[in-house]
C-alpha positions as CSV (number, residue, x, y, z in Angstrom):
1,X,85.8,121.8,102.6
2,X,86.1,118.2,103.3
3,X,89.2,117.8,101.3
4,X,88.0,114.8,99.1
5,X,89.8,113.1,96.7
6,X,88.9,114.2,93.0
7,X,86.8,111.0,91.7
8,X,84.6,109.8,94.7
9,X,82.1,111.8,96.6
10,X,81.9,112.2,100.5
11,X,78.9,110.7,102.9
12,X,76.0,112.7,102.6
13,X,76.2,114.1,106.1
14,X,79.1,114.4,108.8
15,X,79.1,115.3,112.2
16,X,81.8,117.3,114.5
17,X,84.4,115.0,116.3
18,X,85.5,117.2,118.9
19,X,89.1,115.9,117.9
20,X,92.0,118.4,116.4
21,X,93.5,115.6,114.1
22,X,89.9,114.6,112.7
23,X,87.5,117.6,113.3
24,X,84.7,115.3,111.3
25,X,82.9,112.2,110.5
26,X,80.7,110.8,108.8
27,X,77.2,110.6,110.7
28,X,77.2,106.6,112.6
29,X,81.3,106.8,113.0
30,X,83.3,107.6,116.4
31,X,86.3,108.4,117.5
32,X,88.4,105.7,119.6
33,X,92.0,106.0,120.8
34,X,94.2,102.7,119.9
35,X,94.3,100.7,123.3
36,X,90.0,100.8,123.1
37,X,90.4,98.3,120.0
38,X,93.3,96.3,120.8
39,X,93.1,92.5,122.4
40,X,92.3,93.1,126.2
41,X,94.4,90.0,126.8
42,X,97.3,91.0,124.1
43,X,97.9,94.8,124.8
44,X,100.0,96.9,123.3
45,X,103.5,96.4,124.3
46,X,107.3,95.9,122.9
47,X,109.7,93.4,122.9
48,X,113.1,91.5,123.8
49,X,115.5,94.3,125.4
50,X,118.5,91.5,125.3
51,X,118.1,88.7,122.5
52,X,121.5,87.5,123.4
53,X,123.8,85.7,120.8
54,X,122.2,85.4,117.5
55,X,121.2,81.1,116.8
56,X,121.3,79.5,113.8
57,X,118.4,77.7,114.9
58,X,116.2,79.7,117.6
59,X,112.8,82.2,117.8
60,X,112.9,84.9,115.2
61,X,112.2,88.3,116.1
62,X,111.9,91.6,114.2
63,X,113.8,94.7,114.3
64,X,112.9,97.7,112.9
65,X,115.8,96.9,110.3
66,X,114.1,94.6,109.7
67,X,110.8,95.7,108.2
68,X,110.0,96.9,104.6
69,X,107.0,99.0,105.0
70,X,103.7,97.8,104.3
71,X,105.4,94.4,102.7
72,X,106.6,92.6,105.7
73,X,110.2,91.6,106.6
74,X,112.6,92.2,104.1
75,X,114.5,88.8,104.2
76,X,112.6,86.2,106.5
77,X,115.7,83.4,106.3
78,X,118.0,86.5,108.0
79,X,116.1,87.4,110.8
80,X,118.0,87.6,113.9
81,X,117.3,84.7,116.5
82,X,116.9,84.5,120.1
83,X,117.2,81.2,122.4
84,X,113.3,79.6,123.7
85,X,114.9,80.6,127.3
86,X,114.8,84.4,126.6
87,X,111.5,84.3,124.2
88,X,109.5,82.6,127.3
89,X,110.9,85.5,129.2
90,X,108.7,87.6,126.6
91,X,106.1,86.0,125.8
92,X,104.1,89.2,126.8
93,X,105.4,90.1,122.9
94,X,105.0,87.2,121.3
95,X,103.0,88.0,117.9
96,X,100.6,85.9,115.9
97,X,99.4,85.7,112.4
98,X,97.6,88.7,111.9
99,X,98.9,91.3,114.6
100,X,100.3,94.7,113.5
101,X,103.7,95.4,114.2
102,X,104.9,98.9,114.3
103,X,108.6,100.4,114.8
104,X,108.7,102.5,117.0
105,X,112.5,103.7,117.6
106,X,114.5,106.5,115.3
107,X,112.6,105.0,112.5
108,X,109.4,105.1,113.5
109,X,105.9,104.2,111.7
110,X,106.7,101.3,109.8
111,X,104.0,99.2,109.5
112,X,103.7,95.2,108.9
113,X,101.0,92.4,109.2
114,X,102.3,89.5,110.6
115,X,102.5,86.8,108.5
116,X,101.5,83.0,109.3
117,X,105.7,82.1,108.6
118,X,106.1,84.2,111.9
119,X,103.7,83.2,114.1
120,X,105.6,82.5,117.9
121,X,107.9,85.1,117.1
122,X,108.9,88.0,118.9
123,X,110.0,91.3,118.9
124,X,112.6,93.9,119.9
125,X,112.0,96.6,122.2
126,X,112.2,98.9,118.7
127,X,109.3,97.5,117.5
128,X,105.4,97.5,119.0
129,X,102.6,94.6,118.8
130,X,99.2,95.8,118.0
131,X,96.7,92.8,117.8
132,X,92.8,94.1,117.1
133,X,90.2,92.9,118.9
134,X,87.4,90.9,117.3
135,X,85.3,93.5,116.7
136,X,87.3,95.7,114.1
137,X,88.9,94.6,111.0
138,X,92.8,94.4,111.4
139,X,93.1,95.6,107.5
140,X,91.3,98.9,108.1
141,X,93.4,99.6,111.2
142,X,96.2,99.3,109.5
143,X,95.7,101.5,106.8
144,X,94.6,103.8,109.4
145,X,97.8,103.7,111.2
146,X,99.5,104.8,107.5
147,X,97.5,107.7,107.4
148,X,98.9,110.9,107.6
149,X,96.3,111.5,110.1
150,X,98.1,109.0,112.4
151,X,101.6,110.1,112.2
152,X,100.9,114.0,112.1
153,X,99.9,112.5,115.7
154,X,103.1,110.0,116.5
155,X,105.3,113.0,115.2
156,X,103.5,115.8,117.7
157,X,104.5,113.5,120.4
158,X,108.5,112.6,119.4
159,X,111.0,114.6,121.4
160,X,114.6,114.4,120.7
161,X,116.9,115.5,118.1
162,X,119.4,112.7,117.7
163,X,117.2,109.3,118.8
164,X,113.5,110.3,117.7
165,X,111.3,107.4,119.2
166,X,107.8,106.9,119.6
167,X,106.5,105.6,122.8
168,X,103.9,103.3,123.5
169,X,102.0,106.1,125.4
170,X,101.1,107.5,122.4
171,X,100.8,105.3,119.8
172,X,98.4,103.6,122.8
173,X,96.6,107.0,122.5
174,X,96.6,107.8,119.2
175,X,93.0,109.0,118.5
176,X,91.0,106.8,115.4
177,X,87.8,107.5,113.3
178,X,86.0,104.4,113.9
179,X,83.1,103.3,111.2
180,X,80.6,100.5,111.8
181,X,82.3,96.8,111.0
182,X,80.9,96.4,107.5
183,X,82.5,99.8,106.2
184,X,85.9,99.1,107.9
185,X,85.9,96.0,105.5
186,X,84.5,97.5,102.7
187,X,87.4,100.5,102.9
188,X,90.0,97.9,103.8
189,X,88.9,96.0,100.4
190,X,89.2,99.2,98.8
191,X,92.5,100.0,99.9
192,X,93.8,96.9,99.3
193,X,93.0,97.0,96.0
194,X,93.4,101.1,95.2
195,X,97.4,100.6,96.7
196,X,97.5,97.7,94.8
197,X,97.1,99.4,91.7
198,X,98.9,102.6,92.0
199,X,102.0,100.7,93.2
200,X,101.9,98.6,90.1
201,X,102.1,102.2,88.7
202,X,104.8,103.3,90.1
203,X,106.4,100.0,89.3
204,X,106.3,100.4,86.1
205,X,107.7,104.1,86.0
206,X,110.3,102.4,88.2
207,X,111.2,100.3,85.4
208,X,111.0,102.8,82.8
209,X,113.7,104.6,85.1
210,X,116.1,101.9,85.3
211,X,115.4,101.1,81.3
212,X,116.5,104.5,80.5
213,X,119.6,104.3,82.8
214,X,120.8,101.1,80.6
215,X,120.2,103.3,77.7
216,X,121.8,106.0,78.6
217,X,124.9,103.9,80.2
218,X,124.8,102.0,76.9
219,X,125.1,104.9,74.7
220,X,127.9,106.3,76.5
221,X,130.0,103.6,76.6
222,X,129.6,102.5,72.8
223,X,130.6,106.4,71.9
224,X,133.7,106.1,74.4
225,X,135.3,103.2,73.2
226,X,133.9,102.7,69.4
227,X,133.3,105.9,68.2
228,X,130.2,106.9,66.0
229,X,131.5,105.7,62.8
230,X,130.3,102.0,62.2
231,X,132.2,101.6,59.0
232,X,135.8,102.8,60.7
233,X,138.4,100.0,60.7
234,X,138.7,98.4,64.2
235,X,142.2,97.0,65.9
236,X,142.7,95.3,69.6
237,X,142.9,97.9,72.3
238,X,145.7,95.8,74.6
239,X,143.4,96.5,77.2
240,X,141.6,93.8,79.5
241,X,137.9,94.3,78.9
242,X,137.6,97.1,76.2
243,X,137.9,95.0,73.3
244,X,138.5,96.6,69.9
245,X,138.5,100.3,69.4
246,X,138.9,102.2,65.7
247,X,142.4,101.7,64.3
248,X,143.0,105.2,64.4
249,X,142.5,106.0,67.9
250,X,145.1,106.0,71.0
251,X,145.0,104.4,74.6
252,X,146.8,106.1,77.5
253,X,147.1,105.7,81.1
254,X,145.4,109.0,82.5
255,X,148.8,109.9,83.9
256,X,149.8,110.9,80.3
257,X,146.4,112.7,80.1
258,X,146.5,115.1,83.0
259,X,148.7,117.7,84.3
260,X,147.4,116.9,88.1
261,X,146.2,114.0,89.8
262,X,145.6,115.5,93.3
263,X,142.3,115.5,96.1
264,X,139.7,117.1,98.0
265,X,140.6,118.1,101.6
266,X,140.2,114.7,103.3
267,X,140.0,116.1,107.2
268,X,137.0,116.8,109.7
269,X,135.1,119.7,108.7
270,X,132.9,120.6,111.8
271,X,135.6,123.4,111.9
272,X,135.6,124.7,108.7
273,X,131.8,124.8,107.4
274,X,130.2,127.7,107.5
275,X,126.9,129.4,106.7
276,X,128.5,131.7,104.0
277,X,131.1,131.8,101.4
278,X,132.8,129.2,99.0
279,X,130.7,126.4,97.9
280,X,132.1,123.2,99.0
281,X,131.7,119.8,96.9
282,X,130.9,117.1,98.3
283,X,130.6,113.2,96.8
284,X,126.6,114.4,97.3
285,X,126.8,116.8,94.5
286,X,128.5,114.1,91.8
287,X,125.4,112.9,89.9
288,X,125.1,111.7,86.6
289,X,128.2,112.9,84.9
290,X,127.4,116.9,87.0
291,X,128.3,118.8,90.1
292,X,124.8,119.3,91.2
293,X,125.3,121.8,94.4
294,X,122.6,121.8,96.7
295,X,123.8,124.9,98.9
296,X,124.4,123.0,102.0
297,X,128.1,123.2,102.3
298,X,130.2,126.8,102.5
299,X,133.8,127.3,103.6
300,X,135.8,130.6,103.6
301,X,137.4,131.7,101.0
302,X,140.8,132.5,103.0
303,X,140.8,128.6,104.3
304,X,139.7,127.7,100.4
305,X,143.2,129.5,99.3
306,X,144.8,128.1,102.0
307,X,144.2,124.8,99.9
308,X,144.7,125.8,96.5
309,X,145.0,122.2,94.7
310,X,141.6,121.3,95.4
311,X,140.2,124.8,93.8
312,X,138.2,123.8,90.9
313,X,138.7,124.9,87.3
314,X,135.7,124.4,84.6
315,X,136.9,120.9,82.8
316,X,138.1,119.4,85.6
317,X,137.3,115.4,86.0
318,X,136.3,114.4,89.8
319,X,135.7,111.0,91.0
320,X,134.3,110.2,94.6
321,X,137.1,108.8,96.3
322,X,135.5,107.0,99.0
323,X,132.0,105.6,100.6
324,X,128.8,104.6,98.9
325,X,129.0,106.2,95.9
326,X,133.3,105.1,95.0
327,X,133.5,105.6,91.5
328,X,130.8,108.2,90.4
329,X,132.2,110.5,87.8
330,X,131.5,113.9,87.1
331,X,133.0,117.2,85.2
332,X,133.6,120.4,86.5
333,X,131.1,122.8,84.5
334,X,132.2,126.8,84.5
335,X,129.5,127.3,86.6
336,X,131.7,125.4,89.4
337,X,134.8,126.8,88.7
338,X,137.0,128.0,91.8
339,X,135.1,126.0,94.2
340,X,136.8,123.8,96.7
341,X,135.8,120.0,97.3
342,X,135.7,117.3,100.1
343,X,137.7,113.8,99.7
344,X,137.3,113.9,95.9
345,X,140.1,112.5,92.8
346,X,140.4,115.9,91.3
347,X,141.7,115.1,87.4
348,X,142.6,117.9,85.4
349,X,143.0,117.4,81.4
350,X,145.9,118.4,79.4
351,X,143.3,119.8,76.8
352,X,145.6,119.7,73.8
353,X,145.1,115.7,74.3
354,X,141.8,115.2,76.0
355,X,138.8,117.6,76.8
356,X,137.5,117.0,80.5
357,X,134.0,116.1,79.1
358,X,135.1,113.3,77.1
359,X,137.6,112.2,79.8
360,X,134.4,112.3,82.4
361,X,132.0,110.3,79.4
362,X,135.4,107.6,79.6
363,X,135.1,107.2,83.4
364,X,131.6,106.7,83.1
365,X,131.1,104.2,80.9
366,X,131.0,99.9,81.6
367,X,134.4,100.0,80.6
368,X,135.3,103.0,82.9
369,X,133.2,101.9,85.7
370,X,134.9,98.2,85.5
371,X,137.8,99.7,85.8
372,X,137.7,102.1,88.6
373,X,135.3,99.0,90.5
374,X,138.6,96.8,90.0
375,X,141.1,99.0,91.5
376,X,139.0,99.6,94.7
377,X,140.0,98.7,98.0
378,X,138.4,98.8,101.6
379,X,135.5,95.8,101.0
380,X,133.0,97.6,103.0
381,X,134.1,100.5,103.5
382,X,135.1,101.3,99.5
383,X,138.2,103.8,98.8
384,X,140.1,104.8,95.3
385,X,143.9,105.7,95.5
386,X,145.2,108.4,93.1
387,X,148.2,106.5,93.1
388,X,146.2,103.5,91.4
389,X,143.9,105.9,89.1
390,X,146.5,107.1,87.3
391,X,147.5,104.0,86.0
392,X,143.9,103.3,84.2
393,X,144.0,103.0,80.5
394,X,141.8,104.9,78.2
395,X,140.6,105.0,74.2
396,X,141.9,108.6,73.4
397,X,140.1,109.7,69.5
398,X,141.4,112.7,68.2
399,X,140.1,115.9,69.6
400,X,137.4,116.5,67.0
401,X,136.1,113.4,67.4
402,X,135.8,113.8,71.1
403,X,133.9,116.4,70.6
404,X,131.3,115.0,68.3
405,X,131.1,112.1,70.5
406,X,130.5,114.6,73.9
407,X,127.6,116.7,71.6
408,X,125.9,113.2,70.7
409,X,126.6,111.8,73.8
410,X,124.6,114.8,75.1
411,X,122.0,115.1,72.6
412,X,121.5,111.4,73.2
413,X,121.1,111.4,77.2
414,X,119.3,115.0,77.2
415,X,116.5,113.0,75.9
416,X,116.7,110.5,78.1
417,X,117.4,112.8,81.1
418,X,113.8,114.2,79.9
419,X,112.2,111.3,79.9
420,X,113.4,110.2,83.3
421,X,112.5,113.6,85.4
422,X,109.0,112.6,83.5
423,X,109.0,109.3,85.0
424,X,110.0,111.0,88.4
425,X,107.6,113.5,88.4
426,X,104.9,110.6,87.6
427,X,105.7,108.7,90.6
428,X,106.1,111.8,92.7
429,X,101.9,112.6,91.8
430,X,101.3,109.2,92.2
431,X,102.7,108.9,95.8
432,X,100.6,112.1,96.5
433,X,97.9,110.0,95.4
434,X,98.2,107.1,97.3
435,X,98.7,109.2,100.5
436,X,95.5,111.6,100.1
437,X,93.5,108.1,98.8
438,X,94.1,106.1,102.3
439,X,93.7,109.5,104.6
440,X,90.3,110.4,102.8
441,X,89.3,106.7,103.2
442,X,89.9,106.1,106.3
443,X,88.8,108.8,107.9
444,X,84.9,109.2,105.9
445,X,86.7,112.1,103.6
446,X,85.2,109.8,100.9
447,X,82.3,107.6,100.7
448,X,83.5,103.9,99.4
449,X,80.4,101.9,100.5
450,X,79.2,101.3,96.7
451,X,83.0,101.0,95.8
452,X,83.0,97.3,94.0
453,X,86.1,95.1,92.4
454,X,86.7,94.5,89.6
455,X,86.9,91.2,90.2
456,X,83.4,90.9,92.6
457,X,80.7,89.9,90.6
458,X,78.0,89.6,93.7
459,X,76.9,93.1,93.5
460,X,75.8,92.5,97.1
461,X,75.4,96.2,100.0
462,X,78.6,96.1,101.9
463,X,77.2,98.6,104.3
């Protein structure tokens, strides 16, 4: 009923709170709103509106940006600063050790603690000080402000579709289950620690992750460019960074391995999406050597035939041509054939030289990926050039060896593409976790006032 978290029983008796978000509490807690336990003299409020030119040397203040949840500021030597004129003009916002600073703008909810390194700063006016009075632990409140108690609450009260921001009406009225000092401590403590431990977790299923990306990136591009043979005579490729490559093997630019080097449909397309009809690749859908369509983008057919060189046909090699992801790889499987695609290098094979998977597993190896990085132009704004991709080099085996090095290449990474939705899928419960752990804490779900660390040896009542 009380929706406890398996592993820790709830307070023996709980009372009614009169409150939608928390409808009850343990018996001795209350509910507060978030101005009744705030400073008197330091109320909630915002910062500078106009920080003027940024100073080398000046008072720092935080921006949203700024702020990696629950970790503090993600580069404290970067932080934008203001002149002493304009911080006196806001001193209102200055923050001290200890406060709790929330953003409050389109990304809204992320919580810090101020650190000592920041004490005289300021803020922005995307960003809120909360300092807690005396007489309730700043810890607890903050983990009670990550609850999803609190932003189910923040979110009820966000209007706007394009610029979602939380005001400091509500967050001042956000409503708060209150325990006696003691507990707040004692479930802070617990927290602290509980967090603590699950994110090591999830660190190391993190690294697991990456590890099996090196793995997998590793056993493509030995196949690719040395074959599977470790006893077959090498020779020097003639190509800057591939090294040797088996004796018997080719290299040719991909203009002699295609029959068309074209792209995607590079214009706007508010005027040509619609809700039905042709799936529509994007450089969203290139992941990990596949087109993975989501079913978010549809054009009509007629406009589809209307540009014929981007229609897909299974084998295909397509490379995203521009933005974040420049230089992602991925083939065209027959379950993709004859759709159209956005602002991608379409390659197609000639398949009596190449196959399109092996072409793909070339692209998107270090070698490839070296490549395709050095051809780039644009600096921030990253962009491939047909006209330059056709020029790239690659090891061409004969055709039955590129197809025993595609199988083991996909033998190899199936297992590996196993092991990583497992390591996803960890993290994913984990999170869960975490979430239901500081809601049922914080708000008397679960009873933690026996709750002791490892590490405390006292064995002293915290409550």
């Amino acid at each position: 009923m009380l929706g406890a978290v398996k592993g820790f029983e709830p307070y023996p008796n709980y009372k009614s709170s009169n409150v939608e978000w928390i409808p009850t509490l343990p018996a001795g807690w209350t509910i507060k709103r978030l101005k009744q336990i705030v400073d008197t003299a330091r109320q909630i409020t915002y910062g500078i509106v106009q920080a003027g030119p940024n100073l080398e040397k000046g008072i720092p203040y935080i921006r949203p940006a700024d702020m990696e949840d629950e970790k503090g500021v993600k580069d404290f030597d970067n932080l934008m600063k203001t002149s002493p004129a304009i911080a006196s003009d806001y001193e209102r916002s200055a923050i001290k050790e200890g406060d709790i600073v929330c953003s409050i703008g389109p990304s809204f909810g992320k919580l810090m603690i101020v650190p000592k390194e920041l004490e005289g700063g300021n803020l922005t006016q995307g960003t809120a000080r909360v300092a807690i009075d005396s007489e309730n632990n700043t810890r607890f409140v903050f983990w009670l402000l990550r609850s999803s108690e609190s932003f189910q609450q923040w979110e009820s009260s966000v209007g706007g579709a394009t610029f979602r921001a939380l005001n400091l009406g509500p967050l001042s009225e956000t409503f708060l289950p209150v325990p006696p000092l003691p507990e707040q401590t004692q479930i802070a403590a617990f927290l602290d620690h509980e967090t603590a431990r699950i994110d090591d977790l999830i660190a190391k299923q993190q690294r697991l992750i990456a590890l099996l990306e090196e793995k997998r990136q590793a056993v493509i591009s030995h196949a690719v460019t040395k074959g599977l043979n470790p006893d077959a005579p090498m020779r020097p490729s003639g190509i800057d960074w591939l090294g040797d490559v088996p004796a018997h093997w080719e290299t040719r630019k991909i203009s002699k391995l295609t029959n068309k080097i074209t792209n995607g449909y590079v214009g706007p397309t508010r005027d040509i999406l619609v809700d039905e009809g042709l799936p529509y690749i994007q450089a969203t859908h290139v992941k990990k050597g596949k087109v993975n369509f989501d079913n978010a983008y549809f054009v009509r057919r007629k406009w589809s035939d209307a540009h014929a060189k981007s229609i897909l046909a299974e084998g295909d090699v397509l490379v995203v041509q521009t933005g974040a992801g420049t230089g992602d790889v991925a083939c065209v499987s027959k379950a993709e054939e004859g759709y159209n695609c956005h602002a991608l290098i379409i390659l197609s094979a000639i398949k009596e030289v190449i196959q399109g998977q092996f072409l793909s597993l070339a692209l998107r190896s270090t070698f490839g990926q070296a490549v395709l990085y050095s051809i780039r132009t644009g600096g921030m704004h990253p962009h491939l050039n047909c006209s330059e991709v056709k020029f790239v080099d690659l090891p061409v085996p004969p055709l039955n060896e590129q197809s025993e090095i595609v199988d083991y290449v996909r033998n190899q990474t199936d297992k590996f593409d196993d092991l990583d939705q497992k390591a996803q899928s960890a993290i994913l419960l984990l999170q869960e976790r975490r979430t239901a752990l500081i809601s049922a804490a914080v708000t008397g779900k679960i009873d933690v006032r026996d709750w002791r660390s490892p590490t405390d040896t006292t064995h002293g009542e915290a409550a």
